[in-house]
N, C-alpha and C positions, 0 to 999 in steps of 0.2 A: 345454415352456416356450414361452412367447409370443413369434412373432419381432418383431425389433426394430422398433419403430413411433413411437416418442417418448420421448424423454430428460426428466429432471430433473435439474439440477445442483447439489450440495447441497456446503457448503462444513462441512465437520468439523474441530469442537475444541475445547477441554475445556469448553468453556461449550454446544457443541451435538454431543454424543458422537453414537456409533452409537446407543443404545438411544433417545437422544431423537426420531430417525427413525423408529421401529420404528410406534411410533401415528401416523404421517402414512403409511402403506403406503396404507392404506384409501384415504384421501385421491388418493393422486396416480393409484389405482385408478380412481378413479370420475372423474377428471380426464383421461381417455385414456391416464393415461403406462404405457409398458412396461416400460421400465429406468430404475433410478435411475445415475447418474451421477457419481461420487463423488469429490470432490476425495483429493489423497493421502492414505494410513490406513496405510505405515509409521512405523515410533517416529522422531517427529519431535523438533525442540532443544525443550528445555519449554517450551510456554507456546506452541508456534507457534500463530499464527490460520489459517495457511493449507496447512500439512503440505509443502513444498516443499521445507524445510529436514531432510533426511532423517539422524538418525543413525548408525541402525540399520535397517538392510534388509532382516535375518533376522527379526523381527515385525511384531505390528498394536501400533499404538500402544496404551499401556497409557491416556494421557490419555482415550480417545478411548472407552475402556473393552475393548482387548483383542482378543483372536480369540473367545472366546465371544460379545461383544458382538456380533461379524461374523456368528455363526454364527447368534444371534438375528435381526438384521435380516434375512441372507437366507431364514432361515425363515417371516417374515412375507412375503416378496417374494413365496417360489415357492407361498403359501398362495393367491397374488391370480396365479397364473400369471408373475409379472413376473421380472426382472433384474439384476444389474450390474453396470456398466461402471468398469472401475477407473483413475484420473489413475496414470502414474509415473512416477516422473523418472530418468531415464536418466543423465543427463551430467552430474550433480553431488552433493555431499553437502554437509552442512552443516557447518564445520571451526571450528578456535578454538573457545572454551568449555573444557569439558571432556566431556561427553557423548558425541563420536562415539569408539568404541576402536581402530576402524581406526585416521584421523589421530595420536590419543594417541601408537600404537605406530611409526608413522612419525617421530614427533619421539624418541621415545625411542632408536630404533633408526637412526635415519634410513636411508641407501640399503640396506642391509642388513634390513631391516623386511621379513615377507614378505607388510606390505602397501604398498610403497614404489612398484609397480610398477601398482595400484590406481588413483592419482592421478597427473595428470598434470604431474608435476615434470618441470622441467629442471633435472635433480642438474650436469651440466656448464655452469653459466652463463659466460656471456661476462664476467663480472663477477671477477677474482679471487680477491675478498673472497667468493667465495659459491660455490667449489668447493665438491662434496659437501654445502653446507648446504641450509637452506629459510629464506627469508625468511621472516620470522613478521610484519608490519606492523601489530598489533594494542595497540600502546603509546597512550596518551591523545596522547604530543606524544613530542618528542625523545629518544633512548633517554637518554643522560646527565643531563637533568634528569628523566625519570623515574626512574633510578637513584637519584640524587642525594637524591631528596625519599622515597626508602625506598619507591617504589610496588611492587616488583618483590622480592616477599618468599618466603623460602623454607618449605617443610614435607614434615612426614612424612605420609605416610599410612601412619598406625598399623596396620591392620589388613592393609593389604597389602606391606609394608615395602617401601616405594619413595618415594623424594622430587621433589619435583618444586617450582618457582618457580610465583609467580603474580602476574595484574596483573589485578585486579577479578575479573570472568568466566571470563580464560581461565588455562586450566592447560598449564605447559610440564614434561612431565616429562623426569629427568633419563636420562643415558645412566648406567647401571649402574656402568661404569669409574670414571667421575667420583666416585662416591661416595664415596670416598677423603680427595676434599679437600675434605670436609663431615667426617667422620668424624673425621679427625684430631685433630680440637677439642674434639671430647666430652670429652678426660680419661681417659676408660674405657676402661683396657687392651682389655676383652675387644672391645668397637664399633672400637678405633683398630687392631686384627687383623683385624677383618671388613673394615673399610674396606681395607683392604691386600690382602686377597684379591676385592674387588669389585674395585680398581685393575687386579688383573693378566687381567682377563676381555678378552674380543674380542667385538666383533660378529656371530663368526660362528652359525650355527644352534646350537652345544654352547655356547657363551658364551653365548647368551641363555636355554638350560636352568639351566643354571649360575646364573645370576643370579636366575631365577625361586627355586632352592633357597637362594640366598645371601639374598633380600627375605625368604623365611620365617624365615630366623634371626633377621634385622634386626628382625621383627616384633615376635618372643621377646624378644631381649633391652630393645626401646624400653620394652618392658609393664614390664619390672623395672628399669630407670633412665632415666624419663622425662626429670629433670634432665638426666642428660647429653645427651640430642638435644638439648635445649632450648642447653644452650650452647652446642652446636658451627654450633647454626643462628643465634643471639644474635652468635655470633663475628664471622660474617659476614654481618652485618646493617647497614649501611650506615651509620657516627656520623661519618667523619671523611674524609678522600683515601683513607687507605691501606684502610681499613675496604671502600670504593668499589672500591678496584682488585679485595683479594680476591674480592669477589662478580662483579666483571666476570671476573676471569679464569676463574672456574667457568664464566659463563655461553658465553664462547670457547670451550671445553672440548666446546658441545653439537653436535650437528646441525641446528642451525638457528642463525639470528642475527634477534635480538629487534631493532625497528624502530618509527618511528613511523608511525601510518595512512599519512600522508601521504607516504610512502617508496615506498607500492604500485605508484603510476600509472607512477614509472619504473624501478622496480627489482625488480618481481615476479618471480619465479621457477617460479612453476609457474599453470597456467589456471583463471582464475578462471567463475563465472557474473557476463558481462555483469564489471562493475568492485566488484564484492560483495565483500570481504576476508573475509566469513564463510560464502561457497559454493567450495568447491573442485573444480573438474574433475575428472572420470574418466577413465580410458580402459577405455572398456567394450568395445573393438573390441580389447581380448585377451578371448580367450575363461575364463582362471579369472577375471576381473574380470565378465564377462558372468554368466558360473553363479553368481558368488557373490552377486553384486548384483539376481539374479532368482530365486533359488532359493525363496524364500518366494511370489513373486508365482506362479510353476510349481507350487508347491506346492498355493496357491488355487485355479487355474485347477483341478490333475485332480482335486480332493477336490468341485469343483462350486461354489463359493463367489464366484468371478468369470467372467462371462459378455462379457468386452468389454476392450479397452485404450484408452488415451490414452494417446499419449507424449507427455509436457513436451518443449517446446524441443528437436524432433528438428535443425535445424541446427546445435545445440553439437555434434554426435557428429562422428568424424573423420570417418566414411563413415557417412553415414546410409541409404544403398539397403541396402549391407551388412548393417548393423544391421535394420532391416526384415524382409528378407525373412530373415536368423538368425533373428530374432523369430517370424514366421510360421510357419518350418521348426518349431523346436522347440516352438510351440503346436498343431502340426499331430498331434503326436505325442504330445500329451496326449489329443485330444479321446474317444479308444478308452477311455479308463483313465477317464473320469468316469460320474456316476451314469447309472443307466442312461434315466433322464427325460430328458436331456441329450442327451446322443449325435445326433447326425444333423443339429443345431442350429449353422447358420454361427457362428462367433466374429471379430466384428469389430474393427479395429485400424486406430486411427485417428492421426493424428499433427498436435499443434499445428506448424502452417507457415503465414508470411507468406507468401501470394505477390504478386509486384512486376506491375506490367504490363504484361500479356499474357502471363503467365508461366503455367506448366501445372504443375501435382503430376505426376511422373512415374510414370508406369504401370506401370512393372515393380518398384515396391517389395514388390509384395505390400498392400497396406494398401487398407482401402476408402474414405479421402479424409484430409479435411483435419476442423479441428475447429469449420471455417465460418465463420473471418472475412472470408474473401472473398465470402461471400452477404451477409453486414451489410454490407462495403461494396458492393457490388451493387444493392439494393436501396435503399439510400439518396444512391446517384448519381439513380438512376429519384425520387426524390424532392424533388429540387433544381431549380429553374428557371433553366436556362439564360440569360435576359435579365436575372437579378439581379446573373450574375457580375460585371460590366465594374463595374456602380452600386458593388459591396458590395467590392473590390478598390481603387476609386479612393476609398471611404469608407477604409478601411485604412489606404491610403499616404498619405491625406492627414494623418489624424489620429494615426498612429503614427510616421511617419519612414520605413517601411522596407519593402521590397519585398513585391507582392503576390503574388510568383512563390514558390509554396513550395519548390521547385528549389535557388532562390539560397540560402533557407535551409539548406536540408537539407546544402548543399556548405559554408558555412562551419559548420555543426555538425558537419558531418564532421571539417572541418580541427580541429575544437575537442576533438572525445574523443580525435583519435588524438595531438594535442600534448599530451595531459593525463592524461586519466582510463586512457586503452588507450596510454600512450606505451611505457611498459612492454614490452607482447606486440607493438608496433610494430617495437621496437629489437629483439628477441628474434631476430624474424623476418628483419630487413635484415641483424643476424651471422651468422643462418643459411644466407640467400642469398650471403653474400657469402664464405662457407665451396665455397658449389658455384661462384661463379665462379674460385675460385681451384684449384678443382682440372681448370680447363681451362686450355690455353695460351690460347686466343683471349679467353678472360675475366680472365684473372689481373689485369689492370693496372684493373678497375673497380672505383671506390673504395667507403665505406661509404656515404659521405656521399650520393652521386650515385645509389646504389641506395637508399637513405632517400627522397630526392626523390621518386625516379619509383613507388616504391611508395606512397606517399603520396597523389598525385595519382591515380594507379589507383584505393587504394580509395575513394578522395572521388567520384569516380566512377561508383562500380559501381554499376549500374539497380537491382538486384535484393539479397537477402541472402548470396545466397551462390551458387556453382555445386558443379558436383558431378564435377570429374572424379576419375580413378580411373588404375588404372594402364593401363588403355586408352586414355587422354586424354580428350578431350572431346565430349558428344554435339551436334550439331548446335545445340542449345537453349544451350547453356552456350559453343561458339563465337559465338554472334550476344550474348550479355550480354558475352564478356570485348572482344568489337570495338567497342561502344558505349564501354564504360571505355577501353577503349585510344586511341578517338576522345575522348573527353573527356579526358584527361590530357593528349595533347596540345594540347590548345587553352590548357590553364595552364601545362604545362612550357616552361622554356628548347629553342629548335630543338636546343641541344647538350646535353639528355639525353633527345632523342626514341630514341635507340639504344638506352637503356637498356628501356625501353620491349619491345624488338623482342625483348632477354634473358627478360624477367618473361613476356610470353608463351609462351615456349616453358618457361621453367623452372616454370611455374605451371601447366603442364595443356597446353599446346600441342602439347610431345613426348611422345607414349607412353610411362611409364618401362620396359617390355618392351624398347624400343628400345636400352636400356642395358644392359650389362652387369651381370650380379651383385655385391655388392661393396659396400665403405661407402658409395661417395658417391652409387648411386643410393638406398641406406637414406636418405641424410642428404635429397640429393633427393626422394625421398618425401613426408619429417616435415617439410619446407616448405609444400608444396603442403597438407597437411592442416593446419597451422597459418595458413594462409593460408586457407584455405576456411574455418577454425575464427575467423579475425579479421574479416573481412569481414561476417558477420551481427550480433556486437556492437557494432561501426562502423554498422553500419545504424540498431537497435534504438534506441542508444542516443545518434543524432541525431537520428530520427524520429521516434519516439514519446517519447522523455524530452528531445528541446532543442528543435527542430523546431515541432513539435505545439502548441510553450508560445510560441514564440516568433512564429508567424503567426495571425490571426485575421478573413481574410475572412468565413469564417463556421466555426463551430468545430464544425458537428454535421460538417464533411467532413474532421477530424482526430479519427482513432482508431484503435487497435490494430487492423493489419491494414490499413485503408482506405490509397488514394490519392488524396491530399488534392492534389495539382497539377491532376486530374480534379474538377469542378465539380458534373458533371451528368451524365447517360444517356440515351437517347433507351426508348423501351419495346420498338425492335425490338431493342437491343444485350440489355436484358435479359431477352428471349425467347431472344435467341441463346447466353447466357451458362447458361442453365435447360436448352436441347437440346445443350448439349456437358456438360454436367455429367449428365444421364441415360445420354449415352454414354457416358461415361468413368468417371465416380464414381455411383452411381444411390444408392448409401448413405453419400455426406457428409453429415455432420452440417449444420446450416444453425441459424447464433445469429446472433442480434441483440441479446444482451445477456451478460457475461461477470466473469469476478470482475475481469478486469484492465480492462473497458471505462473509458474516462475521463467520458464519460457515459452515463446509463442511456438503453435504449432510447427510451421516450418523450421525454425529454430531447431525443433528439438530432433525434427528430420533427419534437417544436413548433419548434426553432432554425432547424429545415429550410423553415418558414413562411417566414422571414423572406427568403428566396431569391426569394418571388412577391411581396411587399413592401416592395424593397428601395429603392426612393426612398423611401417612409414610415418605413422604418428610419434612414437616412439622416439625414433630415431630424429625426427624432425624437433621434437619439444627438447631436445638434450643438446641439438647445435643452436634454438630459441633463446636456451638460457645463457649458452657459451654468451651471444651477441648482446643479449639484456644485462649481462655484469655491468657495464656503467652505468646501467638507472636504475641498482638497483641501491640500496642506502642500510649502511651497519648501524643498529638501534643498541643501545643497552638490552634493550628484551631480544633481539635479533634481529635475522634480514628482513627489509620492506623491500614489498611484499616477501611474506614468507616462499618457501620453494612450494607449497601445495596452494595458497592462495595464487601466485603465476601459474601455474599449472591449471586453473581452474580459469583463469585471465582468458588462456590461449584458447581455449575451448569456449567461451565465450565469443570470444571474436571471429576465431572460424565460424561460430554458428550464427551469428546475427550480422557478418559483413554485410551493408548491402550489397547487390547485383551492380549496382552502376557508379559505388565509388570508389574513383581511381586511389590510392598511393599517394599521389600528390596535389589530390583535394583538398587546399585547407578550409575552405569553408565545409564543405561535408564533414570533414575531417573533425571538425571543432563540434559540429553538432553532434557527432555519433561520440566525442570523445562525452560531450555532457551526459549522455543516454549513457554510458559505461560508467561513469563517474558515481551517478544515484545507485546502479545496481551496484558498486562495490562496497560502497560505503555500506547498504546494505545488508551486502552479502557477509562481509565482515566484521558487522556488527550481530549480527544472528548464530556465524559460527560461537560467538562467545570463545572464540579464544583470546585471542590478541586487543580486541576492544567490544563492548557490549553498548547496546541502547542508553542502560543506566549511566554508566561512565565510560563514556566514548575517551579512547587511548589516541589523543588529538596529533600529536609525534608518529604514530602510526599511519592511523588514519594519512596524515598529509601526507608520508612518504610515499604511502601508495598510489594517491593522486597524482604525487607527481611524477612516478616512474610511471601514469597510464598518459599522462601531457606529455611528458619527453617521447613516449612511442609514438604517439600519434600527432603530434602538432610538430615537434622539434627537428632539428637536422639531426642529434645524437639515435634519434630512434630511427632514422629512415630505414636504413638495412633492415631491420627486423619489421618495421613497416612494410615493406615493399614484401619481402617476405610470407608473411602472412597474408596478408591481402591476394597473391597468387597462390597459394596453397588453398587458402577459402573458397577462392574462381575453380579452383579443379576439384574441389570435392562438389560443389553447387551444381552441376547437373545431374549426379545421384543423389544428392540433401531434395530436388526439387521433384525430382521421378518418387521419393518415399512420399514429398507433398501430396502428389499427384494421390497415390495409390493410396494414402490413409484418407483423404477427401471422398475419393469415389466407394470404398471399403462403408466411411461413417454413414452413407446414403442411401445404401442400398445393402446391407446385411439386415436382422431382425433388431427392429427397436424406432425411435424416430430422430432423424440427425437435428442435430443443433449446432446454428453456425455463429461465431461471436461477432459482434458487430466488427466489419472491417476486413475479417479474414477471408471474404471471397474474393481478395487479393493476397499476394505474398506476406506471411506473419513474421516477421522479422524481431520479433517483441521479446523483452526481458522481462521480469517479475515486475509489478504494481511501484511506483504509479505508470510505469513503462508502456504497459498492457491498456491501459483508459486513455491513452492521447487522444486528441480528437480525430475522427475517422473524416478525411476527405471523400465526403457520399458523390459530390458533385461528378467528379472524375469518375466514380464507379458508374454512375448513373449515365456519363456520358459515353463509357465505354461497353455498358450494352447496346445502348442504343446502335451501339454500329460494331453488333456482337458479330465474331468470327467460325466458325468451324473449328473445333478444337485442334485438327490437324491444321488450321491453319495460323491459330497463334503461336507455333512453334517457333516461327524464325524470332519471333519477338518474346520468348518464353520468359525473360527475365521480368516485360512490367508486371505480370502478375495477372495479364489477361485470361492465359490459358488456364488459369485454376477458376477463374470467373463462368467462363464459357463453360468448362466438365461440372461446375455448382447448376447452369440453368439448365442444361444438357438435362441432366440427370433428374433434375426436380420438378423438370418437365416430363418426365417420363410419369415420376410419382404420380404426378397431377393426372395423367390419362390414367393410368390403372395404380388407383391407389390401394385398393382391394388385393394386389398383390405383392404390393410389398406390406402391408399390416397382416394381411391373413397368410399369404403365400408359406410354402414350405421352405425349409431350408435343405440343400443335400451338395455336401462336400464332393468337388470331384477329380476322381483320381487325375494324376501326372506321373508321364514317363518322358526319360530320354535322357539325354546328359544334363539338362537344368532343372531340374525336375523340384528340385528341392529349392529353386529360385522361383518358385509360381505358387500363388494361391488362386486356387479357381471353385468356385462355386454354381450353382444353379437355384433358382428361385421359380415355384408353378404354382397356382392356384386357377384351378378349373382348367379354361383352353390357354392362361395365360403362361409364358414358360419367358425365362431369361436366363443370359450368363454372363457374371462377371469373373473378367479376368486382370488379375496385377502381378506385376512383378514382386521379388522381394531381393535384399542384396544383391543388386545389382551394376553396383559398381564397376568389378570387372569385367562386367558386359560393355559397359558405357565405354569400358578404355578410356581414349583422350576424346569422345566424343564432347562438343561444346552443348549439345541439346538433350534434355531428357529424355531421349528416344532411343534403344537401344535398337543398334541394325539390325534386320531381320535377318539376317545370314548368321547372325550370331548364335541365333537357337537353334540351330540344330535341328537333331531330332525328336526335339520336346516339342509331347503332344500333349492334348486333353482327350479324355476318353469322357463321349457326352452319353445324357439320361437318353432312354426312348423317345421320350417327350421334347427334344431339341432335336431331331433323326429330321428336320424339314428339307426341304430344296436348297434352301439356302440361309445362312444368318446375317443379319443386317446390325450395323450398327449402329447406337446411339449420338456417336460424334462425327461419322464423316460417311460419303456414301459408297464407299464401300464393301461388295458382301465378301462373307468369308465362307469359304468350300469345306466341307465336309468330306473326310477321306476315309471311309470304311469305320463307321462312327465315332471317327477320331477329327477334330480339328487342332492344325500345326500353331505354334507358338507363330514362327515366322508371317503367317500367315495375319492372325488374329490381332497381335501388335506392330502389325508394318507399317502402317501410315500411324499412329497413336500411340500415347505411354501407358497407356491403359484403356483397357475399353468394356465395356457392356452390350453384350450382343444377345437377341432375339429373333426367333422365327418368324419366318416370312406372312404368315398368318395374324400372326401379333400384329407389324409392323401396319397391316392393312386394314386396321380396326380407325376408326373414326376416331 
C-alpha cells in the first residue's frame, strides 16, 4: 500500500454514505491523494450530519450503509494503492434520546448498571437531592409545568416488556422495582402479581437477570390484556394534583431526576462535551471502557480496513499521554495480524489539539502530530500586514465600543461560561477541592467560597488549554503555563486570597501525588486534578472560539479554530522557524487550512487577509458603508440592529465570501448567498452572547438584523451599498486568490502531510458549520480534471476555481514521484534580497540527489495594483532575488506548472524571472526533472 502522502477529508451521512465515495476513489487517485480521511463511521444518533454523536461503538453506521459498505469503499482504495484514515471520538457518546443502550441501561439501573462506570457520573454529588441519582436536564422548561401540562408520558414497550417515561425524543426508562406502582392499576390480578414480584427485585447483578425474565412475562401478558396496561398507565396520567403527585412519586422512585435544560449549567452531575446536554463524557482511561469503546475500531484495524487514526478532542480525556500511547501499544499489536499487503506499513495517529502560544505537542505520546490547525494559523499570521494592525484595531474600537485587545476578551468570556454555561463542573470542582483541604490540618479552615474565587480567576487565566500533569507532577512546559495563570490571578484576586492561590498549585499538579500516601484522599486528590485538567480546555474552547471569536473583529480571517487571534501577523523568518521544528519533531503532521469546524473557509479567510495591506482604505470605506446603511439600520430599546461592531463584522464577511461571478443585480444569486449569510449571523450573534444567546435568542434583534442583511442584498433601499461592496470585494479578489494560491502550495510541500477538505480543491468561499458541510459538487471537479489545464493556463479563467485544482494535482503529483522527499527531505529557508524582499517566502527542500524550490509571494497586493489576475507582473519585482543552496547551482530549473525554465544569474534566481508566467511556483533541477 501507498505510504502516506495526502489526505482527503470527506464528511459521511446518510445523504453522502460510504458507497457514494466509492466512484470519487478514481478521482482523488489522479488528484495525488493517498488516503481518504474520513469523518466518524460508528452508528451514530439518527440523522447525524457529522457522526460525532456516537451511539453505538460496536458498528459502522447502518445510515452510512454499514460494514459492507466499508468493505466496498476500501476495496476501491487498495484497487488505486490508497488508504484510510479513521476520525473517533474518544471522550464522549451521544446520550438522551433513546438510541444509545449503554446510557438507557445506566438510567434504568443507575449506579448499579454495569455500564454506570462507562460514563463519567459523579453518582456522590455535593447536591443532596442527587445522591446516587443522574441529572437528566433534558425537560423543554420547568420540571412541574412540564408535568403539569402531561408532557412526560408513560409507556410500554410491548415487545420487550419494559416501561419507560418520555418527553418528546428522549426515553427514561424505568427501574424494574418500580413497576409495581404502574402495575397495580391495571385491575388484572395476574399484571397486579407481576407487579408485586417486579417490586420485590434488587439492583443487584441476579435482580437485573430476574427482571429481564420478569419483562418477558410482562411482554406475554400486555399481548392478551392490552386494556389493562392501558389503564394502569391512564391512571397515572396526569388530569388533576393528586393525578401529578402519583406520577411524580414514580418518577422519585428512579435513578435519575428529570430537570429543565436550563438546570444543566449549575447542577450537572456527570461530564459533559464542552456544555452539550446531549454528549456525555467517558472515562475511557478504565481499561473495560477503553476495550469496549475500541473494540470494533481494533477490529477494523487487524482485518486491514483502517489504515490511520484521528482522535477527536484528545484534551477531554483525563490523561491524554496515557490514552496515546495505550492506543499505540495496542495498535502496535495488531499490525502482525493484518493482510499480508499491509504489514510493514507505519500506522499513523494523530490527535485533534489546540495548541496556545508557544506551546509544543508533546513528544512522548506516541502520535505522529496534531490534525494541523496550528499550520492554518501559521501560515495566515505570514499573511497579515503588520502596519494594518494599529489602522484596523483603532477602526474597531472606535466603531464598536470595545477593546481591540482580544486578551480582554477572551478573560471576560472566560468569567462568562464558567458563571454560566461550565458553572456546574466549576462548583463540582471547588467541593471537591475543598474536600482535600479539609482533610489536612493546615487547610481545614479554607472556606468554599474563597477556593471558588481563586479557582476562578486561575482558570480565566490559563494561557493554554489545558496541562497535562500526572501523578509525577508537572513537566517543565506545564510549570511555566500554571506560573503565568498564577501571575494572572493575581493581578484580579483580592491580596487576601492570593494564599489560596499558593494551595491550588500545589493541589493541582505542583505535588507529586507519589508524594502522598495511598489511601482515599490522595484517590480524591487525584480526581481533581483530572477534572481540573478536564475543565480548563472547555473554559478555553468555549470562550475562544464560541464567545471570543464572535465578540472581536479587528479582522476576522485572524479568529479561527486553533489560530491566535491576540497575534496579528508573522514575519517569514518565524514561519521558516515554525516549518524546521515541525520537520524535527512531527515530520508527519497533518497541515489544513480548511476544516469541517473552520468558521471560514480557507479562501475566505485569504481575501479578509487583504484587507491587512489596505487598511486605511478599509477604513475609510466601512465609515462611508455605514453613512449609506443608516436606513436599514433599526433603533431597539437595547440599541442599534445591528449593532455598529456586528455591521462591521457584516462588511468583512461579505468582502470575504462574495462570490467571483455574482453581479450586484443577481437576484437569484443574491437570495441564495443572502440565506448563507442569514445562518452565519444568526449564529454569529447568538455565540457573541451579547445581544441574543442560543438559550434566549433576543427575537426583536435577531430579526432586525435579518432584515437590515434582506434590504442589502435583495431590496432597492440597499442597492448603493450593494453595488458597492460587491466592487470593492472584485478588487481585493485577486490578492484574497494569489494568498489562496500561496497558502495551497505552501500546505503541500513544507514538512508535514497536506490535508485537503472535501471541495476545496476549488475556490472555498465557506462560512462557519453548517456552511462548511454543503454538498460538494464532485461531478464538476471530476469533469474539470479530466480536461486539466496548465496552471498558467487557468489564469484567464481564475475565478471558477480551476487554477487552484490544477496547482493541488500539479503538486501531489510531484509528491507521488519523489515522496521520499518531501517526508524525509530537509527543510532550508532561503535568503531574499532587493526591494520586495520582505514580500517573498522562498524555501528549498533535498533529500539525496533530490533538491526543489518553492517560491510564493506574500502581501502582495500592491504588487497586483489594478491587475484583474492573480499574477503579479514581472516588471514588478525588481530587483528581488533568491539566493539558491549549492545543491540547486544546475543548468537550469524547471518548473512544476508550466514549461518554462528559469536562469540562474551568479547563484541567484530573479523573482521576475521565477513568477512570470505563474502566481506561484515550485521549481527543480534539471536532473530531478529527468527522473522517471
Amino acid at each position: 500500500m501507498t505510504e502516506l502522502r495526502a489526505t482527503v477529508r470527506l464528511q459521511f451521512h446518510r445523504d453522502f454514505t460510504l458507497d457514494d465515495a466509492v466512484p470519487l476513489v478514481d478521482y482523488f487517485a489522479r488528484l495525488g491523494i493517498s488516503h481518504l480521511y474520513a469523518s466518524p463511521l460508528l452508528t451514530a444518533r439518527p440523522g447525524s450530519m457529522h457522526g460525532y454523536d456516537v451511539v453505538d461503538p460496536t458498528r459502522i453506521n447502518p445510515e452510512l450503509g454499514g460494514e459492507r459498505a466499508l468493505q466496498r469503499l476500501v476495496a476501491a482504495l487498495r484497487e488505486r494503492g490508497m488508504g484510510l484514515i479513521l476520525d473517533i471520538v474518544s471522550n464522549h457518546m451521544a446520550v438522551g434520546g433513546n438510541a444509545n443502550p449503554w446510557w438507557l441501561d445506566v438510567l434504568e439501573w443507575g449506579v448499579s448498571s454495569r455500564y454506570a462506570s462507562f460514563f463519567d457520573i459523579h453518582w456522590q454529588s455535593h447536591d443532596p437531592l442527587l445522591k446516587g441519582q443522574l441529572l437528566l436536564p433534558f425537560l423543554r422548561s420547568d420540571y412541574g409545568e412540564v408535568l403539569g401540562a402531561g408532557e412526560i408520558e408513560l409507556h410500554l414497550d410491548a415487545r420487550r416488556g419494559t416501561l419507560y417515561a418520555s418527553h418528546y425524543d428522549h426515553h427514561f426508562p424505568l427501574n424494574p422495582a418500580s413497576y409495581g406502582d404502574v402495575l397495580q392499576y391495571s385491575g388484572h390480578a395476574a399484571l397486579q402479581a407481576l407487579g408485586a414480584r417486579f417490586a420485590a427485585l434488587d439492583d443487584s447483578p441476579a435482580g437485573q437477570q430476574q427482571a429481564r425474565r420478569l419483562s418477558h412475562e410482562l411482554a406475554e401478558l400486555a399481548a392478551t390484556a392490552p386494556q389493562a396496561i392501558e389503564r394502569a398507565i391512564a391512571y397515572l396520567r396526569p388530569a388533576d394534583a393528586q393525578d401529578l403527585q402519583r406520577l411524580h412519586q414514580l418518577l422519585e422512585r428512579q435513578h435519575y431526576r428529570l430537570a429543565s435544560w436550563r438546570t444543566a449549567a449549575d447542577d450537572i452531575n456527570w461530564r459533559r462535551f464542552f456544555d452539550i446536554n446531549e454528549l456525555g463524557g467517558l472515562q475511557v482511561e478504565r481499561h473495560a471502557v477503553f476495550e469496549a469503546t475500541h473494540a470494533k475500531i481494533f477490529e477494523l484495524i487487524e482485518n486491514g480496513l483502517v489504515d490511520g487514526l484521528r482522535i477527536d478532542h484528545v484534551d477531554g480525556l483525563a490523561n491524554p499521554r496515557a490514552y496515546c500511547r495505550k492506543l499505540r501499544r495496542r495498535v502496535e499489536r495488531l499490525l502482525d495480524k493484518r493482510p499480508a499487503a499491509l504489514q510493514g506499513a507505519h500506522f499513523p495517529i494523530f490527535v485533534e489539539k489546540i495548541l496556545g502560544e508557544d506551546e509544543q505537542l508533546p513528544t512522548d505520546w506516541g502520535v505522529d502530530g496534531t490534525t494541523g490547525y496550528e499550520f492554518m494559523n501559521q501560515v495566515s499570521l505570514l499573511q497579515h500586514a503588520p502596519a494594518g494592525e494599529a489602522i484596523l484595531a483603532q477602526l474597531w474600537s472606535e466603531t464598536s465600543g470595545r477593546s481591540a485587545d482580544f486578551m480582554d476578551e477572551v478573560r471576560q468570556a472566560r468569567q462568562l461560561v464558567l458563571t454560566t454555561a461550565l458553572a456546574g463542573d466549576l462548583e463540582a470542582l471547588a467541593q471537591g477541592l475543598l474536600r482535600v483541604a479539609r482533610d489536612a490540618i493546615a487547610t481545614r479552615d479554607l472556606t468554599l467560597g474563597a477556593i471558588r474565587r481563586a479557582l476562578l480567576e486561575l482558570i480565566v487565566h490559563f494561557p493554554v488549554y489545558r496541562t497535562y500533569a500526572s501523578a509525577c507532577g508537572r513537566n517543565d512546559a506545564d510549570r511555566a503555563v500554571f506560573a503565568r495563570a498564577l501571575e494572572g490571578a493575581r493581578s484580579t484576586l483580592a491580596e487576601s486570597d492570593w494564599p489560596l492561590l499558593e494551595h491550588l498549585e500545589r493541589w493541582l499538579g505542583g505535588q507529586a501525588l507519589r508524594q502522598l500516601p495511598p489511601g482515599q484522599p490522595r484517590k480524591l486528590w487525584r480526581k481533581m486534578l483530572e477534572r481540573f485538567q478536564q475543565l480548563t480546555s472547555p473554559a478555553a474552547a468555549k470562550a475562544v472560539e464560541d464567545t471570543a471569536c464572535y465578540r472581536s473583529a479587528v479582522l476576522l480571517s485572524r479568529n479561527d479554530v486553533g489560530f491566535d487571534p491576540q497575534r496579528f501577523s508573522a514575519t517569514p523568518a518565524q514561519f521558516h522557524q515554525d516549518c524546521l521544528q515541525r520537520a524535527r519533531l512531527f515530520p508527519g503532521n497533518l497541515l489544513t487550512t480548511a476544516t469541517h469546524d473552520h468558521k471560514r473557509g480557507e479562501d475566505t479567510r485569504a481575501r479578509i487577509a487583504v484587507l491587512s495591506e489596505r487598511a486605511d482604505w478599509f477604513a475609510e470605506r466601512c465609515r462611508h458603508w455605514r453613512e449609506l446603511a443608516a436606513p436599514l439600520r433599526r433603533e431597539l430599546e437595547d440599541g442599534l440592529a445591528p449593532s455598529p461592531g456586528d455591521e462591521l463584522m457584516l462588511f468583512q464577511i461579505l468582502l470575504g465570501s462574495w462570490p467571483l461571478t455574482l453581479r450586484a443585480d443577481d437576484r437569484e444569486g443574491l437570495r441564495v448567498f443572502a440565506e448563507r449569510l442569514g445562518a452565519w449571523q444568526e449564529k454569529a450573534v447568538r455565540e457573541a452572547k451579547l445581544r441574543s444567546t442560543w438559550g434566549t435568542p433576543n427575537a426583536a434583534y435577531e430579526r432586525a438584523c435579518g432584515d437590515y442583511l434582506e434590504q442589502l442584498l435583495n431590496a432597492e433601499q440597499g442597492r448603493e451599498l450593494r453595488g458597492e461592496l460587491a466592487a470593492a470585494a472584485l478588487r481585493i479578489a485577486p490578492a484574497g486568490a494569489l494568498n489562496g494560491l500561496a497558502q495551497c502550495l505552501l500546505r503541500m510541500s513544507v514538512p508535514g502531510v497536506p490535508d485537503l477538505y472535501q471541495g476545496c480543491e476549488w475556490w472555498d468561499w465557506s462560512l462557519v458549520d453548517p456552511d462548511n458541510r454543503r454538498p460538494v459538487d464532485f461531478a464538476a471537479r471530476q469533469a474539470a480534471l479530466d480536461g486539466a489545464a496548465a496552471l498558467g493556463e487557468c489564469l484567464a479563467s481564475w475565478q471558477d476555481g480551476r487554477i487552484k485544482q490544477a496547482l493541488i494535482a500539479a503538486t501531489l503529483g510531484v509528491r507521488a514521484r519523489h515522496s521520499a522527499l518531501f517526508a524525509k527531505g530537509d527543510y532550508q529557508p532561503l535568503p531574499v534580497s532587493g526591494r520586495h524582499a520582505d514580500q517573498v517566502l522562498a524555501f528549498a527542500r533535498s533529500h539525496g540527489d533530490e533538491h526543489l524550490l518553492v517560491v510564493v509571494p506574500r502581501l502582495s497586493d500592491a504588487l497586483l495594483a489594478d491587475s484583474r489576475q492573480p499574477l503579479i507582473p514581472s516588471d514588478r519585482w525588481g530587483d528581488t532575488r533568491i539566493a539558491l543552496p549549492a545543491a540547486l547551482l544546475a543548468r537550469r530549473l524547471d518548473s512544476a506548472f508550466c514549461p518554462s525554465a528559469v536562469p540562474v544569474h551568479d547563484s541567484h534566481v530573479a523573482l521576475a524571472d521565477v513568477l512570470r508566467d505563474v502566481p506561484v511556483n515550485l521549481l527543480f533541477s534539471n536532473p530531478f526533472h529527468q527522473e522517471p
